[in-house]
C-alpha positions, 0 to 999 in steps of 0.5 A: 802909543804905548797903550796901543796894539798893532798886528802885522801878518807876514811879520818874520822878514821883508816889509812885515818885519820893517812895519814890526821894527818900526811899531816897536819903536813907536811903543806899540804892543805887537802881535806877530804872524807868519807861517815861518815860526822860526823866523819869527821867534826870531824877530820878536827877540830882536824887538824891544816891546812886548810881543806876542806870535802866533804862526798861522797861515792866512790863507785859512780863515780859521788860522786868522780867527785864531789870530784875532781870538789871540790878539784880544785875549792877550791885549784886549784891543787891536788899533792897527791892523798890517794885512802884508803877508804875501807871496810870488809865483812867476812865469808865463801865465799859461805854464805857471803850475796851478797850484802855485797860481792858486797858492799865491792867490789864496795868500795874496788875497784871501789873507787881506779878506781874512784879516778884515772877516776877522778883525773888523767886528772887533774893532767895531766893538771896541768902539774906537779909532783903528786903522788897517792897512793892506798890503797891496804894490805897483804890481797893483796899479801897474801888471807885468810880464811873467807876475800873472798870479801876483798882479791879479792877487795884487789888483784884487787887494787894491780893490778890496781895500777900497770897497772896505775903506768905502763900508767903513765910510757908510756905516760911519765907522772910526776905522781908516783903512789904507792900502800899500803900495811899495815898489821893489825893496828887499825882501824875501819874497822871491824865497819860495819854492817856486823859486821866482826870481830864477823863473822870471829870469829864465822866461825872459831870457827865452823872450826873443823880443824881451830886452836883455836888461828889463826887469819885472814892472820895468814896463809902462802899460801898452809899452811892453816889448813886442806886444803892445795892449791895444788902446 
């Protein structure tokens, strides 16, 4: 894997930073990428391979062509691709401030469709084997109370992958693309200035049918405590 590139967005902490360990462990050549530049200064000093940062925010296409011009004139090749950064916002769907819905929408989604707008001509150019994987979680398969905005972002990079995955197919293109689907890990998603973690446990707190020790995606669908979906 020596010769090999990854690219990891959301790299400066949580997943995107286990996927940076990991790689550079394997030999891999990294690119990094997030909009906490600190952070990330930080985490390339830790790693024992050769790194390369660009803070960008991937909510705008032109930070991730940025990144891709980046990658390939510094290594000239990318043959993984990590689409993982993301963001919470929680509450009750209707009282989450719109800007935060948006935000988490505009990272959560549109970072996944411009990491693939911008690195997949590459990679077809560069004619060989590549892989990208997409971030996605449970929350993806499975919605929640008071995870509006991260269930719908989530759902959405669940189904883009798969239409890729299928383009990718069609065209008989050697490009794997994968979507991710952890569950609860340590991270520093709930580090936002939306303060979800807070939020979450306040809204279910004032949840008189919630139950005291439930937890966000604690719930089977058409279970949740006093409002069942219909079948």
């Amino acid at each position: 894997m020596a010769k090999k590139v990854a690219v990891v967005t959301g790299a400066a902490s949580g997943i995107g930073r286990g996927l940076a360990e990991h790689t550079a462990g394997l030999g891999m050549k990294l690119v990094l990428a997030d909009i906490n530049g600190e952070a990330l200064e930080s985490v390339a000093q830790s790693l024992d391979t050769e790194v390369l940062i660009v803070v960008a925010d991937v909510s705008d296409v032109d930070a991730v062509e940025h990144l891709a011009e980046e990658a390939y004139a510094r290594f000239g090749r990318v043959d993984l691709l990590f689409n993982n950064a993301g963001i919470m916002a929680a509450g009750f769907s209707w009282e989450i401030d719109p800007q935060q819905f948006q935000r988490a929408l505009d990272i959560n989604i549109n970072g996944v469709i411009n990491g693939a707008r911008a690195f997949v001509p590459r990679m077809k150019e560069q004619g060989e084997r590549a892989f990208i994987v997409n971030t996605a979680s449970i929350g993806g398969l499975l919605a929640s109370p008071l995870m509006a905005p991260y269930s719908v972002s989530k759902f959405a990079v669940v189904a883009f992958s798969e239409s890729l995955h299928a383009e990718m197919a069609l065209l008989q293109l050697p490009i794997q693309v994968s979507v991710l689907c952890p569950g609860p890990v340590t991270s520093e998603i709930f580090k936002s200035p939306s303060d979800a973690a807070v939020t979450i446990r306040r809204s279910a707190d004032s949840c008189s049918s919630c139950s005291s020790t439930w937890t966000p995606m604690a719930f089977p669908r058409r279970n949740w405590p006093g409002a069942p979906l219909p079948a």
